[in-house]
C-alpha positions as CSV (number, residue, x, y, z in Angstrom):
1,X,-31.0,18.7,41.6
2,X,-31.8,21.2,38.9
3,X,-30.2,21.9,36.1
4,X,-27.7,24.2,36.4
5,X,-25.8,26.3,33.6
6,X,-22.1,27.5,33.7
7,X,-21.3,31.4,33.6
8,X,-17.9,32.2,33.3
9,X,-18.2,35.7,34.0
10,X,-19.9,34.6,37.6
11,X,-17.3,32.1,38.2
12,X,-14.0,34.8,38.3
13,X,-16.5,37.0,39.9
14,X,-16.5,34.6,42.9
15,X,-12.8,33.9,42.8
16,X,-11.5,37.1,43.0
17,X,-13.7,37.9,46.3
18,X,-13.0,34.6,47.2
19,X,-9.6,35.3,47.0
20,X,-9.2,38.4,48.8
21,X,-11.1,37.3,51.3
22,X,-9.3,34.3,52.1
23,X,-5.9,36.5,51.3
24,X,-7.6,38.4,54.2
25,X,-8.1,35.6,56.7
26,X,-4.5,34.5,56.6
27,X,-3.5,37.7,57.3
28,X,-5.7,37.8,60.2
29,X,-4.8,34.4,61.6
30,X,-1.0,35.0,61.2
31,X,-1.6,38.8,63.0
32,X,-3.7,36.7,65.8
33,X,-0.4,34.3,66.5
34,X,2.3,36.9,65.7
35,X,0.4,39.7,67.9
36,X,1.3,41.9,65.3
37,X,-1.7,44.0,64.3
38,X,-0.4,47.1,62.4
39,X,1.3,44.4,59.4
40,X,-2.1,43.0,58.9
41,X,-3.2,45.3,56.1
42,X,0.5,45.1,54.5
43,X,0.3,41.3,54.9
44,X,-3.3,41.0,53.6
45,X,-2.1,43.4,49.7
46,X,1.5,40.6,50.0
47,X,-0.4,37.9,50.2
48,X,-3.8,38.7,47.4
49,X,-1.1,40.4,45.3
50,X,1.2,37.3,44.8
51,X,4.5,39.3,46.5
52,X,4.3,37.2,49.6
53,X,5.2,33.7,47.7
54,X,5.0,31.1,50.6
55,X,1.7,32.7,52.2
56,X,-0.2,33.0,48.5
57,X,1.3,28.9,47.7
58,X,-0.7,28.4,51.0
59,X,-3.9,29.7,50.2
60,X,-4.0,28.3,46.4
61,X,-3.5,24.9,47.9
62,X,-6.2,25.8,50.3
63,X,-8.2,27.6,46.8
64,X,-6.9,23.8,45.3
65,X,-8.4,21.3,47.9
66,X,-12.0,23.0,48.4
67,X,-11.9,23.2,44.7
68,X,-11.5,19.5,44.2
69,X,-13.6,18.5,47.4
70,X,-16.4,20.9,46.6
71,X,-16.1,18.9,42.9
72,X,-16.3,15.4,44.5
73,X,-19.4,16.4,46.8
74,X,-21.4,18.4,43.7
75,X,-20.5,15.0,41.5
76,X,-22.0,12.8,44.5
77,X,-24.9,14.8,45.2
78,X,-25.9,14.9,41.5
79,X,-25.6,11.2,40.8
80,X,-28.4,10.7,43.3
Protein backbone atom coordinates (compact mmCIF):
# COMPACT_ATOMS: atom_id res chain seq x y z
CA UNK A 1 0.00 0.00 0.00
CA UNK A 2 1.20 3.55 -0.31
CA UNK A 3 2.14 5.72 1.93
CA UNK A 4 -0.43 7.55 3.31
CA UNK A 5 -0.31 10.90 5.41
CA UNK A 6 -2.82 12.02 8.22
CA UNK A 7 -4.92 15.35 7.76
CA UNK A 8 -6.74 16.25 10.56
CA UNK A 9 -8.71 18.86 9.00
CA UNK A 10 -10.03 15.83 6.40
CA UNK A 11 -10.63 13.54 9.17
CA UNK A 12 -13.60 15.84 11.16
CA UNK A 13 -14.48 16.66 7.70
CA UNK A 14 -15.56 13.07 7.23
CA UNK A 15 -16.99 12.62 10.73
CA UNK A 16 -19.27 15.24 10.86
CA UNK A 17 -20.99 14.03 7.40
CA UNK A 18 -20.45 10.84 8.55
CA UNK A 19 -22.37 11.57 11.39
CA UNK A 20 -25.31 13.16 10.08
CA UNK A 21 -25.72 10.86 7.79
CA UNK A 22 -25.75 7.99 9.94
CA UNK A 23 -27.89 10.34 12.48
CA UNK A 24 -30.02 10.32 9.31
CA UNK A 25 -30.38 6.54 8.72
CA UNK A 26 -31.57 5.79 12.20
CA UNK A 27 -34.01 8.13 11.89
CA UNK A 28 -35.10 6.60 8.72
CA UNK A 29 -35.01 2.95 10.00
CA UNK A 30 -36.93 3.86 13.30
CA UNK A 31 -39.68 5.98 10.87
CA UNK A 32 -39.78 2.61 8.61
CA UNK A 33 -40.75 0.40 11.85
CA UNK A 34 -42.69 3.04 13.74
CA UNK A 35 -44.71 4.14 10.42
CA UNK A 36 -44.29 7.42 11.53
CA UNK A 37 -43.00 9.58 8.67
CA UNK A 38 -43.68 13.27 9.66
CA UNK A 39 -41.10 12.70 13.17
CA UNK A 40 -38.33 11.75 10.82
CA UNK A 41 -36.84 15.22 10.28
CA UNK A 42 -37.47 16.00 14.21
CA UNK A 43 -35.80 12.60 15.05
CA UNK A 44 -32.90 12.95 12.49
CA UNK A 45 -31.80 17.13 14.36
CA UNK A 46 -32.54 14.82 18.22
CA UNK A 47 -30.46 12.38 17.32
CA UNK A 48 -27.10 14.46 15.25
CA UNK A 49 -27.77 17.09 17.92
CA UNK A 50 -27.06 14.83 21.02
CA UNK A 51 -30.80 15.72 22.61
CA UNK A 52 -32.06 12.22 21.83
CA UNK A 53 -29.52 10.45 24.42
CA UNK A 54 -30.37 6.65 23.88
CA UNK A 55 -30.60 6.92 19.88
CA UNK A 56 -27.06 9.22 19.67
CA UNK A 57 -25.37 6.30 22.49
CA UNK A 58 -26.52 3.99 19.65
CA UNK A 59 -24.92 5.42 16.76
CA UNK A 60 -21.44 6.32 18.65
CA UNK A 61 -21.26 2.67 19.46
CA UNK A 62 -22.08 1.97 15.89
CA UNK A 63 -19.31 5.36 15.06
CA UNK A 64 -17.12 3.03 17.86
CA UNK A 65 -17.13 -0.50 16.30
CA UNK A 66 -16.43 0.51 12.45
CA UNK A 67 -13.88 2.71 13.96
CA UNK A 68 -12.07 -0.08 15.66
CA UNK A 69 -12.85 -2.73 12.82
CA UNK A 70 -12.01 -0.42 10.00
CA UNK A 71 -8.54 0.00 12.32
CA UNK A 72 -7.99 -3.84 12.61
CA UNK A 73 -8.61 -4.43 8.70
CA UNK A 74 -6.24 -1.06 7.62
CA UNK A 75 -3.51 -2.67 10.28
CA UNK A 76 -3.96 -6.17 8.46
CA UNK A 77 -3.89 -5.04 5.09
CA UNK A 78 -0.72 -2.95 5.69
CA UNK A 79 1.37 -5.65 7.24
CA UNK A 80 1.08 -7.54 4.01
Amino acid sequence: MNPSTFNPVNFLVSMAAGWFVLAFLHSGAVSLSTGAWSALIPRFKDIAFFRDGRGATIDVIIVLVFFVGGNIAWHLARAR
